[in-house]
N, C-alpha and C positions, 0 to 999 in steps of 0.2 A: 188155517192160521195165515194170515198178511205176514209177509216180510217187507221187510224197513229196509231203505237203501242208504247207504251214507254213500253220494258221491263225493268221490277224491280227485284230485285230477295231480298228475306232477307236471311240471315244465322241464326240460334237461338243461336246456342251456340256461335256465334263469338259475343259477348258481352265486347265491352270494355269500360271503366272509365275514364271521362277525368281528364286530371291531371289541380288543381284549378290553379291561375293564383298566382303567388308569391304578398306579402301583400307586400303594401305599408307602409313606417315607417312614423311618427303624423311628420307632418308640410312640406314632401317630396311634391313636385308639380306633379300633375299627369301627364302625357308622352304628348307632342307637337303631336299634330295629324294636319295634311296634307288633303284638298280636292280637287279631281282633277276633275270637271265637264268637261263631254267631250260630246258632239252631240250621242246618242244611235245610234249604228249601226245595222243593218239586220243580224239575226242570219238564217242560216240554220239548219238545223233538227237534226242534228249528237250531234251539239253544244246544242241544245234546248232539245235533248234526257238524255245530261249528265247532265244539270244545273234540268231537273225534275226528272231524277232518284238520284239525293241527298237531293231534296226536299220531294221526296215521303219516299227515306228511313228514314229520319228521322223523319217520322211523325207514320211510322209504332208501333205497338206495341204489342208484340206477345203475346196471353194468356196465362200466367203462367201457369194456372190448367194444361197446356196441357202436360207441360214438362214431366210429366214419363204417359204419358198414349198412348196408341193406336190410329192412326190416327192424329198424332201429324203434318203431315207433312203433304204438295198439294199444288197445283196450282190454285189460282183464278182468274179470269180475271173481271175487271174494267172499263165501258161503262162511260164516260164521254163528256162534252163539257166545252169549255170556256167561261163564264161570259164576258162582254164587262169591266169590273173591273180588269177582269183574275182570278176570283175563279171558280173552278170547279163546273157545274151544270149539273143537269139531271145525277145525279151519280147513276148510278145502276149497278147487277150484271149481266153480259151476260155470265156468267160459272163458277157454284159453285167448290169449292174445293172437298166435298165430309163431310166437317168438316163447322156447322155452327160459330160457335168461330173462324175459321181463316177467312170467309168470309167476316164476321162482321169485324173481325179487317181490311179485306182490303178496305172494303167503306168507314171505317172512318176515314182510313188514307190518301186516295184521299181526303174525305171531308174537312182536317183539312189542305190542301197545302194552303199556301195563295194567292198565284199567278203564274199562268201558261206563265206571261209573261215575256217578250218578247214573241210572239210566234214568229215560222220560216217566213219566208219571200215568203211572196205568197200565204199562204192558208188562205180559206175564214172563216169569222168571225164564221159559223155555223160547222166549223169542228168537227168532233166526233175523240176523241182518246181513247184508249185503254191502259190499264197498265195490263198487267200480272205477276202477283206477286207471286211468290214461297218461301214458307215456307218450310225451310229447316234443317236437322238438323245438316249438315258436309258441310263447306264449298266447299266440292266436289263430291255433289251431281250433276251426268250429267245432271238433267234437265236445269241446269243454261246454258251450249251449245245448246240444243234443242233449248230453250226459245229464246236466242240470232239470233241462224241460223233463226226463224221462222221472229224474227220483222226484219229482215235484207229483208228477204224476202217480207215480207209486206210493207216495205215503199222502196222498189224499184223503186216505179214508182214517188217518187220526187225527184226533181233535184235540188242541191243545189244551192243555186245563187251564182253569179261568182262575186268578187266585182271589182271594180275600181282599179286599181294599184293594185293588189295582182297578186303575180309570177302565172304565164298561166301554165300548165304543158309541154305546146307543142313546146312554143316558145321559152325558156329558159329567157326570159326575162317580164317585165310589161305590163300592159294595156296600 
């Protein structure tokens, strides 16, 4: 069985503050919201690569103590499966950073995704994926290309599903 890599990457010092949402004034009605239920579609991998890598990054949480000491920085890698719920199970490390404090923080930030679904379209329920996650201190640290070219490389061998009516590359027109 292939295992699927979701590469992750964090930045430490790219740290930013969300700005709060403008207060409402006493007696104003809160904003008309809209729901548009639609049939779930088949996600391919590319698609299901970006929606878990913003899911993981924002579960990450980098160890302060680390910020002005040595070994602040590395790469962990994240052995995973999917839950039939879609939580992450069988969360272990298959490649320490070198640094127990960023390890830690990368298992529990896999642990703490709530759902791996949708997954991609076609693989079987007992898939193993992999998140490699990079702790880093300048947002242009080259391992983030490395990292990239490597899960590129590794999920090669899936194919994305072609859907119904979506433009063909070859024919210039639809299904």
């Amino acid at each position: 069985m292939k295992t699927l890599t979701a590469a992750i990457s964090v930045a430490v010092l790219a740290t930013m503050s969300a700005t709060p949402a403008p207060a409402r004034q006493a007696g104003q009605a809160p904003p008309r919201q809209s729901v548009l239920v639609t049939a779930p579609q088949p996600i391919g991998l590319t698609q299901w690569d970006r929606i878990v890598q913003r899911r993981l990054s924002a579960k990450i949480r980098y160890p302060r103590i680390l910020l002005n000491m040595p070994g602040r920085t590395g790469i962990a890698r994240v052995k995973f499966n999917c839950s039939e719920s879609g939580r992450p199970v069988n969360v272990a490390l298959s490649e320490g950073s070198g640094n127990r404090m960023l390890d830690n923080a990368a298992l529990s930030a896999v642990r703490r995704i709530d759902t791996l679904h949708p997954l991609p379209a076609g693989l079987p329920t007992d898939q193993r994926f992999e998140a490699i996650i990079l702790f880093a201190d300048t947002p242009a640290d080259p391992r983030f290309r490395a990292i990239e070219r490597e899960r590129l490389a590794r999920n090669a061998w899936y194919r994305e599903p072609v859907q119904l009516g979506s433009r063909h590359p070859f024919s210039g027109g639809t299904d």
